[in-house]
N, CA, C and O atoms as a GROMACS GRO file, in nm:
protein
  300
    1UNK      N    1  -0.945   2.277   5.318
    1UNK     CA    2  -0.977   2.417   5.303
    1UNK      C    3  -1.031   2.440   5.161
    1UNK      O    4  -0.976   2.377   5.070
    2UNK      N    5  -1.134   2.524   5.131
    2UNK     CA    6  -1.228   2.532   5.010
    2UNK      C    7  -1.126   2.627   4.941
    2UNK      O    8  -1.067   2.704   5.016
    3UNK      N    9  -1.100   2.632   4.830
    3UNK     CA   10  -1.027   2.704   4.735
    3UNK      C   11  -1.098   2.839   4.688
    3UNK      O   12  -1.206   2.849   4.630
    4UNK      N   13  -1.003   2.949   4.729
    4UNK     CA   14  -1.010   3.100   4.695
    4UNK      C   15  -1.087   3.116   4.579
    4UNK      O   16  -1.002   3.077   4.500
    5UNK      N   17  -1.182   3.144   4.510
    5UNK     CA   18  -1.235   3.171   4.445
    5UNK      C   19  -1.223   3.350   4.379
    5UNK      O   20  -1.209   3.426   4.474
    6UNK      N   21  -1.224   3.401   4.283
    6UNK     CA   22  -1.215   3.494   4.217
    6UNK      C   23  -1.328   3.584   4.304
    6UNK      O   24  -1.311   3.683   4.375
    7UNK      N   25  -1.447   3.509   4.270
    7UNK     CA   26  -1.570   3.608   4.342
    7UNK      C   27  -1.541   3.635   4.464
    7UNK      O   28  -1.574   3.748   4.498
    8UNK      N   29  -1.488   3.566   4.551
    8UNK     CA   30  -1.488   3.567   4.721
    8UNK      C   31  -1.349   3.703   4.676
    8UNK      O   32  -1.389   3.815   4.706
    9UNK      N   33  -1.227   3.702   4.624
    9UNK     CA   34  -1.149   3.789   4.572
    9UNK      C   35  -1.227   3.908   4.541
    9UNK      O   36  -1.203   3.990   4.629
   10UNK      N   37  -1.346   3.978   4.416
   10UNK     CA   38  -1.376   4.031   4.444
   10UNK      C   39  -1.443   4.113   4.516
   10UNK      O   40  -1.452   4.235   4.502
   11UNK      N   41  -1.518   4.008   4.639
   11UNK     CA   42  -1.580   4.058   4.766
   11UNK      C   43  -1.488   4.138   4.834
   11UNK      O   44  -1.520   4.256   4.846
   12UNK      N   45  -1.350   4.093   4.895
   12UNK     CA   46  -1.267   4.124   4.938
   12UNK      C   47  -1.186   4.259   4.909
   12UNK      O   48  -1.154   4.352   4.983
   13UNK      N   49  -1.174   4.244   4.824
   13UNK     CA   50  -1.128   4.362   4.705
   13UNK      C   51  -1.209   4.499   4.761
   13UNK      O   52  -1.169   4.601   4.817
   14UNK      N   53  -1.342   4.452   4.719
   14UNK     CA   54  -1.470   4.564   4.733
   14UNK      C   55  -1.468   4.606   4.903
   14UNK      O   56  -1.483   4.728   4.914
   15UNK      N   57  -1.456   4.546   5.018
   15UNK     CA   58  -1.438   4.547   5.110
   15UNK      C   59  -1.288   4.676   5.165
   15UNK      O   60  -1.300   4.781   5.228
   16UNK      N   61  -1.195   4.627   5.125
   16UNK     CA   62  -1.072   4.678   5.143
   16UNK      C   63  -1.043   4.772   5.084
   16UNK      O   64  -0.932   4.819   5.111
   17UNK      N   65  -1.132   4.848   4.970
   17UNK     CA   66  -1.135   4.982   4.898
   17UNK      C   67  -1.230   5.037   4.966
   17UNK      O   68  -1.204   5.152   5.003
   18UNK      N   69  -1.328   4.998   4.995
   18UNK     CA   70  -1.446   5.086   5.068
   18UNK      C   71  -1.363   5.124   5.212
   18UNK      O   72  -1.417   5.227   5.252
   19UNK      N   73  -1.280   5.094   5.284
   19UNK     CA   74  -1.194   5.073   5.391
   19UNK      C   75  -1.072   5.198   5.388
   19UNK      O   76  -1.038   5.273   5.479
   20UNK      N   77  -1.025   5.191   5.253
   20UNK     CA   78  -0.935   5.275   5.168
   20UNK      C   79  -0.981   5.445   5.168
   20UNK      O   80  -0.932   5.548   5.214
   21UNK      N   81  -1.093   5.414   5.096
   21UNK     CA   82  -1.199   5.473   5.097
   21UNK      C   83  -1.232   5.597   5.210
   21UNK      O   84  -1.232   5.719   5.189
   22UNK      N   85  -1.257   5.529   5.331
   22UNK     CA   86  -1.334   5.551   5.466
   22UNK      C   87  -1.212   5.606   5.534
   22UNK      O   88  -1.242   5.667   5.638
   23UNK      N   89  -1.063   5.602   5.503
   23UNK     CA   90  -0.932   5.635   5.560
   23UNK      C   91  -0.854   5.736   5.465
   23UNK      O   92  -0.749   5.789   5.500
   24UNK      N   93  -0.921   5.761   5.328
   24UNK     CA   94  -0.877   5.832   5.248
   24UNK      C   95  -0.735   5.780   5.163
   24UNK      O   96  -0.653   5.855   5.109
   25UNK      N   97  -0.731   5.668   5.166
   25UNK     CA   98  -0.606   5.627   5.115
   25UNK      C   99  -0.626   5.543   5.002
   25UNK      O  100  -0.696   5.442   5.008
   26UNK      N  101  -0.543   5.597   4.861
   26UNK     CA  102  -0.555   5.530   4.788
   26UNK      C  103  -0.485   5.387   4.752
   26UNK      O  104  -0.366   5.417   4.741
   27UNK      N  105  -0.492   5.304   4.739
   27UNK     CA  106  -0.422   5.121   4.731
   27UNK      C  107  -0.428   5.060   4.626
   27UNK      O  108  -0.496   5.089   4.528
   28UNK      N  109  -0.356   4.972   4.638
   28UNK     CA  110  -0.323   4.832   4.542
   28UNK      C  111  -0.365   4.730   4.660
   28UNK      O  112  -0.324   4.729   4.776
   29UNK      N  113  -0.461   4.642   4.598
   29UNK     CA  114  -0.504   4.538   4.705
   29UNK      C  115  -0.460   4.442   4.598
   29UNK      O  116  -0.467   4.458   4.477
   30UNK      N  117  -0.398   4.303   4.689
   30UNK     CA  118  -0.367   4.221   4.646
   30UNK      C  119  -0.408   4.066   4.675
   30UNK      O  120  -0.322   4.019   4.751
   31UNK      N  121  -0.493   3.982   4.647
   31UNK     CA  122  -0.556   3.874   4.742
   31UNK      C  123  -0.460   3.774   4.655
   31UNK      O  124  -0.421   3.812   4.545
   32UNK      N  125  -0.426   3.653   4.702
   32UNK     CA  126  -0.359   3.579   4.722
   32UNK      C  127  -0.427   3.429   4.792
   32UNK      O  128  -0.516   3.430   4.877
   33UNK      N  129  -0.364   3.304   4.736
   33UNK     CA  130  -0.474   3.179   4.817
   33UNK      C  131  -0.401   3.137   4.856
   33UNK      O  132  -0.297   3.184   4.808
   34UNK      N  133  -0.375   3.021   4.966
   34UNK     CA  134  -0.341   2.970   5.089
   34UNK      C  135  -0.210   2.907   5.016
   34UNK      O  136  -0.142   2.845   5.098
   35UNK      N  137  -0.163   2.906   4.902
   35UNK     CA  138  -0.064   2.811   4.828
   35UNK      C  139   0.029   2.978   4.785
   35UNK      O  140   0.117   2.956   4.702
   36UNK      N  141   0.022   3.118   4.823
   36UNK     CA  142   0.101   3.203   4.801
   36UNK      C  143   0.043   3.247   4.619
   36UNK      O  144   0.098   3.333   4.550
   37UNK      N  145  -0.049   3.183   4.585
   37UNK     CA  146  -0.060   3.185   4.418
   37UNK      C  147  -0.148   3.335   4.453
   37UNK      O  148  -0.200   3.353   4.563
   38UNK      N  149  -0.155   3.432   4.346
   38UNK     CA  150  -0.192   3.545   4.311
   38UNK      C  151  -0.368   3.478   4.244
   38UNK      O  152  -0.394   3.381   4.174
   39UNK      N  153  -0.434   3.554   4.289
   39UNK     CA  154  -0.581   3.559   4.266
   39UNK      C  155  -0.651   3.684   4.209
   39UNK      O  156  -0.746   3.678   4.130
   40UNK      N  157  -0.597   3.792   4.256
   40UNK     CA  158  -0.635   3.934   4.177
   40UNK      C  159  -0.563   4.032   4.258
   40UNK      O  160  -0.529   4.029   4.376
   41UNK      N  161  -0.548   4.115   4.171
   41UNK     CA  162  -0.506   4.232   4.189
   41UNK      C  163  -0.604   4.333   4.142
   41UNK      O  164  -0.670   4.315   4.039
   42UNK      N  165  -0.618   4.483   4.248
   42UNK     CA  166  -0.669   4.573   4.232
   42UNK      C  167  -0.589   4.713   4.240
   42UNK      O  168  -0.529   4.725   4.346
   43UNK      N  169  -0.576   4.804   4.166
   43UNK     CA  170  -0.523   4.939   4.169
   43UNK      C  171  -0.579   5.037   4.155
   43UNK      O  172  -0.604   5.092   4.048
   44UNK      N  173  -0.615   5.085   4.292
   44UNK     CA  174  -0.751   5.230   4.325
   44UNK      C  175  -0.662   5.323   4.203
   44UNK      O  176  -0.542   5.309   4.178
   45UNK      N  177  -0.761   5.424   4.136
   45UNK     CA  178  -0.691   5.569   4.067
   45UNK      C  179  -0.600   5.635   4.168
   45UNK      O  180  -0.628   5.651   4.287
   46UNK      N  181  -0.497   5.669   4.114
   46UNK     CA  182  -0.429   5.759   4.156
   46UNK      C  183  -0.301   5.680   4.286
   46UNK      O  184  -0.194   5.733   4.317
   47UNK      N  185  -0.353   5.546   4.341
   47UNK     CA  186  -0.215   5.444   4.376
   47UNK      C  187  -0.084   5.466   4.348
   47UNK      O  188  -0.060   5.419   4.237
   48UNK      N  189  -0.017   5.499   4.382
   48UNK     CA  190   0.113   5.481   4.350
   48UNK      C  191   0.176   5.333   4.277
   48UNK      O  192   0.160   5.222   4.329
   49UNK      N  193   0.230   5.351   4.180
   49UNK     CA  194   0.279   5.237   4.073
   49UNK      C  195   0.330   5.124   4.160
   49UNK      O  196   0.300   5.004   4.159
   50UNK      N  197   0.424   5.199   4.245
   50UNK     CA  198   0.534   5.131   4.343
   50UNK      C  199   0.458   4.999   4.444
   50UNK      O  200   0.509   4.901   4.498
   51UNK      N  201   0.338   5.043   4.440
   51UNK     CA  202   0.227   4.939   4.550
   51UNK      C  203   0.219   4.834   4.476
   51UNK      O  204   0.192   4.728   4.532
   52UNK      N  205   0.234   4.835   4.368
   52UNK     CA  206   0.172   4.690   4.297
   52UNK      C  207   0.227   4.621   4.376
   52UNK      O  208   0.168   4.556   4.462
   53UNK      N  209   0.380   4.623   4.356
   53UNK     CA  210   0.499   4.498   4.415
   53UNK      C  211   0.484   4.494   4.595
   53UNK      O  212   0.452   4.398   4.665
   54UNK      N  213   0.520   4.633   4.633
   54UNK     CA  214   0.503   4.613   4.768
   54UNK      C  215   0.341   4.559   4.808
   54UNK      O  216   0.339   4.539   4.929
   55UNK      N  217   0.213   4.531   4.749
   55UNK     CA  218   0.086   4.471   4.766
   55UNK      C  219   0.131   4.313   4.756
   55UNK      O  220   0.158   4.248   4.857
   56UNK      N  221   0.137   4.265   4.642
   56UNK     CA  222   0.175   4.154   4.592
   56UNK      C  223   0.295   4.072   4.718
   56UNK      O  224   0.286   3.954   4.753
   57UNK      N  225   0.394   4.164   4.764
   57UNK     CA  226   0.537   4.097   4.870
   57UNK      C  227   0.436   4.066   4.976
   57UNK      O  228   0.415   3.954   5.021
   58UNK      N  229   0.347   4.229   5.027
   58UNK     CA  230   0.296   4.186   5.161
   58UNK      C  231   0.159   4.083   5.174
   58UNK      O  232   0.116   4.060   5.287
   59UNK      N  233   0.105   4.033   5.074
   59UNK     CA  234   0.045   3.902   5.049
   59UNK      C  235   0.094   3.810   5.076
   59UNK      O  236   0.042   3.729   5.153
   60UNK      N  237   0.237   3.790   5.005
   60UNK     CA  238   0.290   3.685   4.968
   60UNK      C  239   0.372   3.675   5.151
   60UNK      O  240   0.389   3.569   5.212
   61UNK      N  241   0.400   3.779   5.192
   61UNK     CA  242   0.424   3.738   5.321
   61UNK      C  243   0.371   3.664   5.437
   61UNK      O  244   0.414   3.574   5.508
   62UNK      N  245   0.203   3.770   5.428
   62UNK     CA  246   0.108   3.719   5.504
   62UNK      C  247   0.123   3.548   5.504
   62UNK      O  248   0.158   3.492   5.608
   63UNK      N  249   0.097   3.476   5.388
   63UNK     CA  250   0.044   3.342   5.367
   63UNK      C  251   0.186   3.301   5.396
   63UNK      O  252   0.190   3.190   5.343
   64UNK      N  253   0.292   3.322   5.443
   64UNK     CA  254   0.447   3.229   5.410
   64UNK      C  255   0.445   3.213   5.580
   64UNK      O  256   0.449   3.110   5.647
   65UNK      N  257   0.437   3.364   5.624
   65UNK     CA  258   0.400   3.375   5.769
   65UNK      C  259   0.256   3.336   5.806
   65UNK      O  260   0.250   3.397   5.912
   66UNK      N  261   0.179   3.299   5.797
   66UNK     CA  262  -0.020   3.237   5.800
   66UNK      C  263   0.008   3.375   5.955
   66UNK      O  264   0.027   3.351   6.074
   67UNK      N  265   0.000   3.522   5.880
   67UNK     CA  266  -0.005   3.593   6.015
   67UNK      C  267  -0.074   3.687   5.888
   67UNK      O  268  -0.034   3.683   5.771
   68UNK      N  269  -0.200   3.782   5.942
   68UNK     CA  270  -0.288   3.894   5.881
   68UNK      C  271  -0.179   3.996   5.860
   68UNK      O  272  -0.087   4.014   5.939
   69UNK      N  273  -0.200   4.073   5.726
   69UNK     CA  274  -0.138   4.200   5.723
   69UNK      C  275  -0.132   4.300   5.819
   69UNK      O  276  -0.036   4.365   5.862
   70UNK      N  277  -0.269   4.301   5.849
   70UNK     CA  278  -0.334   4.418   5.905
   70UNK      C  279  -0.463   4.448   5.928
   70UNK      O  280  -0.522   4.433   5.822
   71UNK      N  281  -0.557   4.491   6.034
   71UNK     CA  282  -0.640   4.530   6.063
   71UNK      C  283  -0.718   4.367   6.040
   71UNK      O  284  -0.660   4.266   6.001
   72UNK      N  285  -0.881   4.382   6.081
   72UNK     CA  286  -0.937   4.294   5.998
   72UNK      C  287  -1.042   4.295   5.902
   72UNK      O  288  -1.153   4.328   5.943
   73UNK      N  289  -1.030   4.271   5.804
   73UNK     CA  290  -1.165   4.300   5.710
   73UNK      C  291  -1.246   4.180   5.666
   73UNK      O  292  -1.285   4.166   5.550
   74UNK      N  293  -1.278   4.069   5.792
   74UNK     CA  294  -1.362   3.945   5.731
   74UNK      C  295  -1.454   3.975   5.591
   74UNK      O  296  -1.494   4.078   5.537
   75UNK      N  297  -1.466   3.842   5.563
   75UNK     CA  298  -1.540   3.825   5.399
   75UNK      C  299  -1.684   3.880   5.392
   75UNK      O  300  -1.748   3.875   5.287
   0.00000   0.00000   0.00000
């Protein structure tokens, strides 16, 4: 498997706020690579503080479980 890259992170990022966006909800997006390691973090204005951690857990879940958060937002 090709290693997570930052840029492919900010694709993703940009993807999942425009999404945010389109639902009116403001987020903490959190991407994460196949080893549970942290790759970037994003915090829309106005996010609640509290998302960082709960972004960051439900990452770290996704990849422990190899099961999607939610919805799908391919690359």
């Amino acid at each position: 498997m090709e290693k997570l890259s930052l840029n492919t992170a900010k694709k993703l990022i940009d993807r999942a706020e425009q999404e945010a966006e389109s639902i009116g909800v403001q987020m903490v997006i959190s991407i994460l690579d196949d080893g549970g390691n942290l790759v970037a973090t994003h915090r829309m204005d106005d996010a609640w503080l509290a998302s960082i951690d709960i972004a960051h857990n439900k990452a770290w879940t996704s990849v422990a479980l190899k099961m999607p958060t939610s919805g799908t937002l391919g690359a």
